[in-house]
N, CA, C and O atoms as a MOPAC input file, in Angstrom:
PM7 MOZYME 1SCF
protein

 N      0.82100 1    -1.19400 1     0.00000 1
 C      0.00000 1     0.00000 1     0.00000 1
 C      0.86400 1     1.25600 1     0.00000 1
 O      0.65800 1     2.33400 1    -0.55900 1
 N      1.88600 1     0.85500 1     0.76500 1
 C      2.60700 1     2.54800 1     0.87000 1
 C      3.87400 1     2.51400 1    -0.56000 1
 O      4.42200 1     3.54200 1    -0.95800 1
 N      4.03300 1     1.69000 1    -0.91200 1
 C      4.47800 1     1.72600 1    -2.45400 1
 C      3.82100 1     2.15700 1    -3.83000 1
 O      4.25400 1     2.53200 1    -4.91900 1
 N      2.20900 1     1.86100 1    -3.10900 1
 C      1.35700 1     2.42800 1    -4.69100 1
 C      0.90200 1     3.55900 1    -4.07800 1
 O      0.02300 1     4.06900 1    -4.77300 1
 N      1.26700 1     4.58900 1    -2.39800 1
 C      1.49700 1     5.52700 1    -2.78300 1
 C      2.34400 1     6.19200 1    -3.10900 1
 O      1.97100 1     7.17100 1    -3.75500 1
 N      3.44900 1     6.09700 1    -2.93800 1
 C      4.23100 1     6.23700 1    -3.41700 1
 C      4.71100 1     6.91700 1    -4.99600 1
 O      5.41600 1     7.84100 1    -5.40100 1
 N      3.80200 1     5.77100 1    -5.60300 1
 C      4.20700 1     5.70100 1    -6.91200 1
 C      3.06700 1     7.23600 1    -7.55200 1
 O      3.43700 1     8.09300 1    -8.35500 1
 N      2.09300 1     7.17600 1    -7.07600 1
 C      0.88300 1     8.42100 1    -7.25700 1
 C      2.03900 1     9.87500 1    -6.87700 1
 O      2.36900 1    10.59300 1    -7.82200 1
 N      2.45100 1    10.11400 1    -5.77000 1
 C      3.00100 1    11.08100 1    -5.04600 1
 C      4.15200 1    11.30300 1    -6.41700 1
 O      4.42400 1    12.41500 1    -6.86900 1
 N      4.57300 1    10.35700 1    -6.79500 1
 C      5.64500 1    10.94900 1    -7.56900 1
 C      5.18500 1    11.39500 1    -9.05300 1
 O      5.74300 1    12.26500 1    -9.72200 1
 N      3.84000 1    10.48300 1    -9.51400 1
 C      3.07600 1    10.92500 1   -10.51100 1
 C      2.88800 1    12.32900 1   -10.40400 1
 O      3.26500 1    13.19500 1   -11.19400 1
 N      2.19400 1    12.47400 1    -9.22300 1
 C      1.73700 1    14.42600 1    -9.13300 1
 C      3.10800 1    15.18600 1    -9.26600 1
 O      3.22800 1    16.14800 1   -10.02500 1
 N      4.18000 1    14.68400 1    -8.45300 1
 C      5.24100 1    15.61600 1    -8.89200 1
 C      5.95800 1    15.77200 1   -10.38800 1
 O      6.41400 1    16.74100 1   -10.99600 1
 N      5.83900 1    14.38000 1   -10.68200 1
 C      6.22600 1    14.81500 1   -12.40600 1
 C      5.26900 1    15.82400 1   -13.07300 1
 O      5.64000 1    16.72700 1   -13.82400 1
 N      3.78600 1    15.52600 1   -12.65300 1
 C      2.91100 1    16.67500 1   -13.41700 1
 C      3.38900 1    18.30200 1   -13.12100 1
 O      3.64500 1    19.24000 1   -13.87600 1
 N      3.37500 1    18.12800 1   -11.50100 1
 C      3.28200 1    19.55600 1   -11.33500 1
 C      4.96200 1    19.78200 1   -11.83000 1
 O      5.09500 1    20.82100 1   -12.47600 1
 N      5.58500 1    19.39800 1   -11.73700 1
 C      6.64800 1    19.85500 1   -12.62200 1
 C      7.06600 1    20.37700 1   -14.12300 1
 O      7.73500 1    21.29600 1   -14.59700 1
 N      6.36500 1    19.37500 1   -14.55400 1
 C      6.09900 1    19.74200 1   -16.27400 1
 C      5.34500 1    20.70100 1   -16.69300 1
 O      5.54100 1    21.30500 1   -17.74700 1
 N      4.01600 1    21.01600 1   -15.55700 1
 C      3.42500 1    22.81200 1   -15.62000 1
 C      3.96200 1    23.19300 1   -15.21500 1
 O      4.04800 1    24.23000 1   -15.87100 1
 N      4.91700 1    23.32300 1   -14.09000 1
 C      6.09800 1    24.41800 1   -14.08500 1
 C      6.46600 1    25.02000 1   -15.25100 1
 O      6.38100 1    26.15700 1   -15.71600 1
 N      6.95300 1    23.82800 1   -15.65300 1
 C      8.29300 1    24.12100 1   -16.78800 1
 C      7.26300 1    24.59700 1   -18.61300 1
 O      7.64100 1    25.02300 1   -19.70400 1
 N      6.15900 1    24.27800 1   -18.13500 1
 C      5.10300 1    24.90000 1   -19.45900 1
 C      5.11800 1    26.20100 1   -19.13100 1
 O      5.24700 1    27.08200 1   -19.98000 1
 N      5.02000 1    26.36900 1   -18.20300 1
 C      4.65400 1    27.84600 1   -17.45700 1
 C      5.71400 1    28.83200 1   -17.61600 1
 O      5.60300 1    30.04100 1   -17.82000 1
 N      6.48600 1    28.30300 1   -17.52200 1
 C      7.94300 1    29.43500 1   -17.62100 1
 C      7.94000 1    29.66200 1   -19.09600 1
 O      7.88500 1    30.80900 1   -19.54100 1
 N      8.00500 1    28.48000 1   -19.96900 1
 C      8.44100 1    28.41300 1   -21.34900 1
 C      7.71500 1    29.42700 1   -22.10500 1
 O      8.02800 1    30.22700 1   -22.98700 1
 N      6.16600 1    29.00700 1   -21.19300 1
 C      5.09400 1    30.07800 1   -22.60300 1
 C      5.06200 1    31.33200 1   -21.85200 1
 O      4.50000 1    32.20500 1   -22.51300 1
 N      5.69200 1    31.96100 1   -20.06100 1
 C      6.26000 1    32.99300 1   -20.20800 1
 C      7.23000 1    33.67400 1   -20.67700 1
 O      7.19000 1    34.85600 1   -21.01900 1
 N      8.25800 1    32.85100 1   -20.71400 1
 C      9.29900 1    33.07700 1   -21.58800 1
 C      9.07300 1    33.69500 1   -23.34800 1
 O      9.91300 1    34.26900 1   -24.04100 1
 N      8.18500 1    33.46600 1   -23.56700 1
 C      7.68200 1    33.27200 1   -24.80000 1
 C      6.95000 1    34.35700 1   -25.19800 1
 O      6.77700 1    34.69100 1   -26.37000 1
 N      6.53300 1    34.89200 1   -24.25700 1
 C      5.25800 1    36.04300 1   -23.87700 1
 C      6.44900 1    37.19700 1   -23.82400 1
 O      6.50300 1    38.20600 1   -24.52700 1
 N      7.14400 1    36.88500 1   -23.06600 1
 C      7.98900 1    38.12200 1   -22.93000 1
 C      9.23900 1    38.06200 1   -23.74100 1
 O     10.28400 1    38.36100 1   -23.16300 1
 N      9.27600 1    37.76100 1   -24.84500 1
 C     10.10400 1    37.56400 1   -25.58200 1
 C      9.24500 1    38.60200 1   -27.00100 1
 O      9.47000 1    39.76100 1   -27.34600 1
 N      8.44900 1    37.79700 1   -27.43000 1
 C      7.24800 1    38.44600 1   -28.27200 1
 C      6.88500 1    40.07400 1   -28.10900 1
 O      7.00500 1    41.00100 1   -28.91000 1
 N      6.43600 1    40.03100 1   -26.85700 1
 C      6.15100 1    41.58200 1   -26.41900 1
 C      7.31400 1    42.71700 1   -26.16500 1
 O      6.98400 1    43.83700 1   -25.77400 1
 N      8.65000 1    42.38700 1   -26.39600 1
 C     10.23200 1    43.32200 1   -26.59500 1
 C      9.99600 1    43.15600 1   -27.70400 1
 O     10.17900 1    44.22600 1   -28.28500 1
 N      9.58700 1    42.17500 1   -28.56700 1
 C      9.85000 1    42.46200 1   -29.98900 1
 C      8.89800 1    43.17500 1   -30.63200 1
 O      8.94600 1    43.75600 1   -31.71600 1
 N      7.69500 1    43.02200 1   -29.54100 1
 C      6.57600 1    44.20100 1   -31.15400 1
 C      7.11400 1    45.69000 1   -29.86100 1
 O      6.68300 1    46.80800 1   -30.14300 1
 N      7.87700 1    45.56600 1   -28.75700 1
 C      8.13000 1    47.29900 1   -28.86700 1
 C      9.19000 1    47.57300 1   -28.87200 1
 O      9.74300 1    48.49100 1   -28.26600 1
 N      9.71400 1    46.64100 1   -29.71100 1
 C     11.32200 1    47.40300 1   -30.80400 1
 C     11.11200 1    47.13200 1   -31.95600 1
 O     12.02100 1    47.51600 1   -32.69200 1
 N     10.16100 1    46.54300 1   -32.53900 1
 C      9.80800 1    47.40600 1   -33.73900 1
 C      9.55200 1    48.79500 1   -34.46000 1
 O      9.93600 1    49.31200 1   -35.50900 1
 N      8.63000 1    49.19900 1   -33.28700 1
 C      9.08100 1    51.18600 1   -33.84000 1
 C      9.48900 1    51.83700 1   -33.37000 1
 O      9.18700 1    53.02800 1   -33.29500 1
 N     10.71100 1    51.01300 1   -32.66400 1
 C     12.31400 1    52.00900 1   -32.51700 1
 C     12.90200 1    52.40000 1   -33.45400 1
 O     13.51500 1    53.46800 1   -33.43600 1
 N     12.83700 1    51.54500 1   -34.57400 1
 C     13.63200 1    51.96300 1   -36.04700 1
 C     12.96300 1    53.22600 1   -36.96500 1
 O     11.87100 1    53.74000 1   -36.72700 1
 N     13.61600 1    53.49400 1   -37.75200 1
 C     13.25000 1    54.74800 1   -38.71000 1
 C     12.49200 1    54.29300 1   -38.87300 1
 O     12.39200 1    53.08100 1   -38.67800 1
 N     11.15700 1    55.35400 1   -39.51000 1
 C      9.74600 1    54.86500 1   -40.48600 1
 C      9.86400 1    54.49600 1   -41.61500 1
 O     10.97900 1    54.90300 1   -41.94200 1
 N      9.31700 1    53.84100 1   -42.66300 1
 C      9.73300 1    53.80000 1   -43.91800 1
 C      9.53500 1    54.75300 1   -44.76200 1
 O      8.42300 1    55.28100 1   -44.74200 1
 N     10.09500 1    55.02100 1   -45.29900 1
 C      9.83800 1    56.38700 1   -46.46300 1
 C     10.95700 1    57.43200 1   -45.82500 1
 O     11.33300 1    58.29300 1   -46.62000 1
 N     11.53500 1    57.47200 1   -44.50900 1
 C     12.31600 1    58.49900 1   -43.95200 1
 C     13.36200 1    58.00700 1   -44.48900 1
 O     13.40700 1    57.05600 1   -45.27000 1
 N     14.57100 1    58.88900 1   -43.92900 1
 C     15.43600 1    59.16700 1   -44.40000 1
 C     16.21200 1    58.99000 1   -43.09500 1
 O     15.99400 1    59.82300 1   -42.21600 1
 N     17.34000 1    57.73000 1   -42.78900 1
 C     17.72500 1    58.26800 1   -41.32200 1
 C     18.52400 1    58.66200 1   -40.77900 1
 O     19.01300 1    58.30400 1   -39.70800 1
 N     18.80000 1    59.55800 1   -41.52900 1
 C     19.67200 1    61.04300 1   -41.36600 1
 C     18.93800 1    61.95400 1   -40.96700 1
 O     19.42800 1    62.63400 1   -40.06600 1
 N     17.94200 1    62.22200 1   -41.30300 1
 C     16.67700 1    63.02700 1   -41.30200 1
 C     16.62500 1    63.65600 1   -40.08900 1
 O     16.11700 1    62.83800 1   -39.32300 1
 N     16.95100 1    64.97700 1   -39.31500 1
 C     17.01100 1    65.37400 1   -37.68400 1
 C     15.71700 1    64.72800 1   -37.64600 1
 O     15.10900 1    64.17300 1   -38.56200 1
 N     15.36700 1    64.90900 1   -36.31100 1
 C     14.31200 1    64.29300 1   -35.55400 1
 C     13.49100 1    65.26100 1   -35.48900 1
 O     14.13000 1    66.24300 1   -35.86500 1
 N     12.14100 1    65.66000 1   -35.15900 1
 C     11.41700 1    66.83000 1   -34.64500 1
 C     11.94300 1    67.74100 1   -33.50800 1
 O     12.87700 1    67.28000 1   -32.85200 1
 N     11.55800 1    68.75300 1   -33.24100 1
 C     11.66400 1    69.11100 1   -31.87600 1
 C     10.36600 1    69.03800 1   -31.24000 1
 O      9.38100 1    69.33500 1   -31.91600 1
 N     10.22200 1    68.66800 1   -29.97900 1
 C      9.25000 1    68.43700 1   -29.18600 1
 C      8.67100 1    69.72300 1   -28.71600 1
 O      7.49100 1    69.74500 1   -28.36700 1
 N      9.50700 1    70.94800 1   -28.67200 1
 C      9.00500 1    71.86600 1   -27.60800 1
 C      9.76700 1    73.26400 1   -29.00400 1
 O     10.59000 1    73.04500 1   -29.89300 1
 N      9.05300 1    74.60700 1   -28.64500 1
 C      9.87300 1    75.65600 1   -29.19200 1
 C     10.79400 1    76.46100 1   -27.78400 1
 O     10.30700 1    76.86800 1   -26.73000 1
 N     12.45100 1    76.50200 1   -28.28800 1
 C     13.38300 1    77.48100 1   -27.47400 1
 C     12.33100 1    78.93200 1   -27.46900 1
 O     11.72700 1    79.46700 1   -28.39900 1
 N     12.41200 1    79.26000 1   -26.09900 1
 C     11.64300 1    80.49300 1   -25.88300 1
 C     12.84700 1    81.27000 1   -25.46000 1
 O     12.61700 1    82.47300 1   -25.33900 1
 N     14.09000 1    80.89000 1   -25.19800 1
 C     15.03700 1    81.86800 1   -24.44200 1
 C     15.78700 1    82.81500 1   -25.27800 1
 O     15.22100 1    83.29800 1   -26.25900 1
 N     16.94900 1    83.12100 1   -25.00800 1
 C     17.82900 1    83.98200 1   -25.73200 1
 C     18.91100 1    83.38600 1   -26.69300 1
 O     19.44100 1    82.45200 1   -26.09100 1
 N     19.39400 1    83.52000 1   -27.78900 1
 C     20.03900 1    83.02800 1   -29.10900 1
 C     21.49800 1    83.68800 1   -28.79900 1
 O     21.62200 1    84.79200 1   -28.26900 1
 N     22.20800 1    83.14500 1   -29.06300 1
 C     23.34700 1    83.90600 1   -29.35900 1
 C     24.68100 1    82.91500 1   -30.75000 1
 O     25.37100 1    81.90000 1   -30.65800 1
 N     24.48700 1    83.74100 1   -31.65100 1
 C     25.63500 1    83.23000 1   -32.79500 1
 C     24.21900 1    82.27000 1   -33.50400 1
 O     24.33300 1    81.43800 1   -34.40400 1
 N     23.53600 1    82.47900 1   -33.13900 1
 C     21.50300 1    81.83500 1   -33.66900 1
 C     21.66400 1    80.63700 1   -33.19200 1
 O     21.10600 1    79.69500 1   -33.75400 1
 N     22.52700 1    80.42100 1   -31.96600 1
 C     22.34500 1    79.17600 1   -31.51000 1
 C     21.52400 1    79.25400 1   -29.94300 1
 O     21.59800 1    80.30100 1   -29.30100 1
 N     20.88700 1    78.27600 1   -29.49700 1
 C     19.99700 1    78.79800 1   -28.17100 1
 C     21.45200 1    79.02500 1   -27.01900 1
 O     22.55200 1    78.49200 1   -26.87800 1
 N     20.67000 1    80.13800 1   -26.35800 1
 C     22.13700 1    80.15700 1   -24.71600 1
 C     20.72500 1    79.32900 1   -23.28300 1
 O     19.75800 1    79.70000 1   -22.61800 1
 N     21.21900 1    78.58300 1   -23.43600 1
 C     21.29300 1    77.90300 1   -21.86300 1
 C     21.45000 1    78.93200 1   -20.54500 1
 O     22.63300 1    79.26300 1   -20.62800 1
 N     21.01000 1    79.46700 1   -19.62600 1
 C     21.48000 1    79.77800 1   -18.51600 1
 C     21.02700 1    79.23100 1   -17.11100 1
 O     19.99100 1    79.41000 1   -16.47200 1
 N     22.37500 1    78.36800 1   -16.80700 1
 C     21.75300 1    77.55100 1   -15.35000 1
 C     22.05700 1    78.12500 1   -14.33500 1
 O     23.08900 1    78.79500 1   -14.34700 1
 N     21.18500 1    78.03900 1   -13.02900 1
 C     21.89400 1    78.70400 1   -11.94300 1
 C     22.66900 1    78.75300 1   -11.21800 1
 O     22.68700 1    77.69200 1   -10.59500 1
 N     23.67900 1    79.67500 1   -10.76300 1
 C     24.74400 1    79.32800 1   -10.02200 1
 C     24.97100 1    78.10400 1    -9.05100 1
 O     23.94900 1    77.64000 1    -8.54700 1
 N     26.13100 1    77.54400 1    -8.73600 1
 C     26.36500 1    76.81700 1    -7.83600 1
 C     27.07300 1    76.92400 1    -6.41200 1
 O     28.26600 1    76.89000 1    -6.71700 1
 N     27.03100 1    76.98600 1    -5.63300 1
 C     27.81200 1    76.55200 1    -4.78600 1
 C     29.26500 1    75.45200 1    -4.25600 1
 O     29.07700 1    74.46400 1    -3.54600 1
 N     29.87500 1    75.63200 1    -4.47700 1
 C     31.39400 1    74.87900 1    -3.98700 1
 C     32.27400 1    75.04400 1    -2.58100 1
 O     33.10000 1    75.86600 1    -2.18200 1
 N     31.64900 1    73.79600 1    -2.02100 1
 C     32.86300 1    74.33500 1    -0.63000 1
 C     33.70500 1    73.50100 1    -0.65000 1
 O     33.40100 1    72.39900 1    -1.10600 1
 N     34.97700 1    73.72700 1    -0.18800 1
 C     36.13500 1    72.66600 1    -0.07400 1
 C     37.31400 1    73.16300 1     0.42600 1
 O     37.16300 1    74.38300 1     0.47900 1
 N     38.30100 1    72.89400 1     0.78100 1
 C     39.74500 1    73.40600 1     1.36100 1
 C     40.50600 1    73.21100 1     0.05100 1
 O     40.19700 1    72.41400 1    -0.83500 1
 N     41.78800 1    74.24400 1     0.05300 1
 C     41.99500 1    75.17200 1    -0.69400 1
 C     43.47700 1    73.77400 1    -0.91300 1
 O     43.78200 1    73.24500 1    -1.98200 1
 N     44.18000 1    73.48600 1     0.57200 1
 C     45.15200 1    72.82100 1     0.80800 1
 C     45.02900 1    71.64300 1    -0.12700 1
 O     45.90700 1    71.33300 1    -0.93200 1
 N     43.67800 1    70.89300 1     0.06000 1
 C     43.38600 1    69.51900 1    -0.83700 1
 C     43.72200 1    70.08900 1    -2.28100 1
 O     44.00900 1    69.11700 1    -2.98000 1
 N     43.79100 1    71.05100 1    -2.88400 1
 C     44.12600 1    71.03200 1    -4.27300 1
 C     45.63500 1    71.30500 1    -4.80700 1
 O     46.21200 1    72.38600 1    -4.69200 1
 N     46.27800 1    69.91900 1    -5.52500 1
 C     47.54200 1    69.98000 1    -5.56900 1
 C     47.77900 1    70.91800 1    -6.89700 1
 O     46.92700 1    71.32900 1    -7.68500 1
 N     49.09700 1    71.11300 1    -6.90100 1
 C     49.06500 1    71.86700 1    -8.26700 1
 C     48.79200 1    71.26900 1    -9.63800 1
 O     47.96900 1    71.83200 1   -10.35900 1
 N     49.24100 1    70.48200 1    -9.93600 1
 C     48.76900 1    69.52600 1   -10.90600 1
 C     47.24600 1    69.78000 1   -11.55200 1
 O     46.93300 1    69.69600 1   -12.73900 1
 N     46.47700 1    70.08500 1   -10.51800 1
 C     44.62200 1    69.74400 1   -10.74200 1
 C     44.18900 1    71.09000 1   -11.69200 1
 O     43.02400 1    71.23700 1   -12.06000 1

C-alpha cells in the first residue's frame, strides 16, 4: 500500500513539474514576443530618411546667441579646502 502511494506522489510531482516548466516556457515566450513588437518602432519609419534630424518636441523660448539657443543655469555653490588642491589639478 505505501508503495502504490508512493508511486501516485511521484506521478503528481512529475505533473506539477512539467506545468512548471510549461509555465515558464510560454512565459518566456510572452515576454520575448512583447520586446519584440516594442522594438519594432524604434527603427526609422519607412519612407524616412535616417539622417533626417528628428522633430523638436518643444519651441526654445530663451535667448540666441551666434543663432544658436544660450542655456542659462543657476549658479552653484562649492565648498572645499583650498590645501586639498595639488598643483597639478
Amino acid at each position: 500500500m505505501v508503495a502504490g502511494q508512493l508511486g501516485t506522489l511521484d506521478a503528481i510531482s512529475r505533473s506539477s513539474r512539467s506545468e512548471i516548466k510549461a509555465t515558464r516556457v510560454a512565459l518566456a515566450t510572452i515576454l520575448v514576443l512583447g520586446l519584440a513588437s516594442c522594438a519594432a518602432g524604434l527603427g526609422p519609419r519607412p519612407g524616412s530618411s535616417p539622417l533626417e534630424p528628428a522633430p523638436y518636441a518643444g519651441v526654445f523660448t530663451g535667448e540666441f546667441v551666434d543663432g544658436r539657443p544660450l542655456y542659462r543655469f543657476p549658479p552653484i555653490l562649492v565648498i572645499g579646502k583650498r590645501n586639498r588642491v595639488g598643483p597639478d589639478t
